[in-house]
C-alpha positions, 0 to 999 in steps of 0.5 A: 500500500502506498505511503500517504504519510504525513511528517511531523513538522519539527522534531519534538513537537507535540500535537495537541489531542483532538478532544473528543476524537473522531477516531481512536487507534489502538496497538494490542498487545500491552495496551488492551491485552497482557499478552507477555507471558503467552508470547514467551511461551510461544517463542520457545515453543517455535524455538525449541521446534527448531532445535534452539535454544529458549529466548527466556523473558529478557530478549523478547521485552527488549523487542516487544512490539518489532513484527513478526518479519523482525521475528523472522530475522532476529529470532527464527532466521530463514523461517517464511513469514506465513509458516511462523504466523500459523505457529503464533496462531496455533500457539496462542490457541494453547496458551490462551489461558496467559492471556488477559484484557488490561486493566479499564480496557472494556471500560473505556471501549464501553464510553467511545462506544457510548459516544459514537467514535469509532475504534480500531486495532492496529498492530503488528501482530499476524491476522489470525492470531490477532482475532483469536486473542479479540475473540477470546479475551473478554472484559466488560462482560464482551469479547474485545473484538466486540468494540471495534469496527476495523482490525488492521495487523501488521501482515496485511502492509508492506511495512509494519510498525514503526511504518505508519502503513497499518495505521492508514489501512485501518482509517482507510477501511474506517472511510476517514483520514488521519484528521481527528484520529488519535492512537494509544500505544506503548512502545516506540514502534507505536509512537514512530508510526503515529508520528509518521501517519501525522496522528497524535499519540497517547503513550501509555507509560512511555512518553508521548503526545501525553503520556498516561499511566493506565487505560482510566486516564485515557478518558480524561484526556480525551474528554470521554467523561464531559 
């Protein structure tokens, strides 16, 4: 897909959040889903299929959040990007139970639903394993899948994050632009990606647009409480 970017104009600059916004962007893993022990399960699990050694936790928190093409490079050299996504797939299938919403996820999914604006995921995580995890995790009394209207992962773009391609496919299949859009992430990938898609980013404890500590804050900044 081709890039319609949007470069921020000088380095550092802060963009002021759209309150409310017209569309809200969410990465996945560390920011609705607690994802991290599932991942260090699956790694090893692919790993050890393939008569290496296990990861442990260390390695994969100092790339957590780079794409299974990163993966494919750094982890599992010589591994064709589809095959390792079934494995992901089937990986989480077995550790579901690991698996678990954030904190104020459902919540604040609930108030943007509330209120009309729509919600995407955005993330560099593979199709199927990305529906598997929005499908069986629930919180607020519904599967998280049932709050969003689009899904974009990071094996349907050219370039997944810190590109900005998955995010203008989800604004595309919303029908909008980036204007009035805004993301919430945790990673620098994220932050890289909404900064070249123009969008303003929320950073969920790392710095950001505005930086917040849990998913309740998200509300106030944006003015879902008023």
């Amino acid at each position: 897909m081709a890039s319609r970017s949007r470069r921020v104009s000088a380095a550092g600059e802060r963009r002021p959040l759209p309150r409310p916004p017209q569309v809200v962007l969410f990465d996945l893993d560390g920011v609705l889903v607690e994802t991290f022990d599932a991942w260090v399960a699956v790694l090893d699990a692919c790993r050890r299929r393939r008569g290496l050694s296990p990861l442990g936790p260390e390695p994969i928190r100092r790339t957590w959040g780079q794409g299974i093409l990163a993966d494919c490079r750094v982890f599992f050299p010589g591994t064709d990007p589809a095959e390792l996504a079934g494995e992901y797939d089937a990986g989480f299938a077995e550790h579901l139970d690991k698996v678990h919403a954030m904190n104020g996820a459902g919540a604040l999914l609930g108030r943007l639903r509330a209120r009309g604006i729509p919600a995407a995921v955005v993330t560099n995580s593979p199709v199927a394993m990305t529906h598997r995890l929005l499908a069986g995790v629930h919180d607020a009394g519904a599967p998280l899948g049932s709050f969003f209207e689009v899904v974009a992962c990071g094996d349907e773009v050219e370039r997944g994050k810190p590109a900005p391609d998955v995010l203008e496919l989800a604004v595309e299949r919303l029908g909008r632009g980036t204007r009035g859009a805004v993301m919430v992430g945790d990673t620098d990938n994220d932050r890289l990606a909404a900064a070249a898609a123009g969008i303003p980013f929320i950073g969920l404890c790392i710095s950001g647009d505005e930086r917040v500590e849990s998913l309740e804050e998200v509300a106030t900044r944006l003015a879902l409480e008023e």
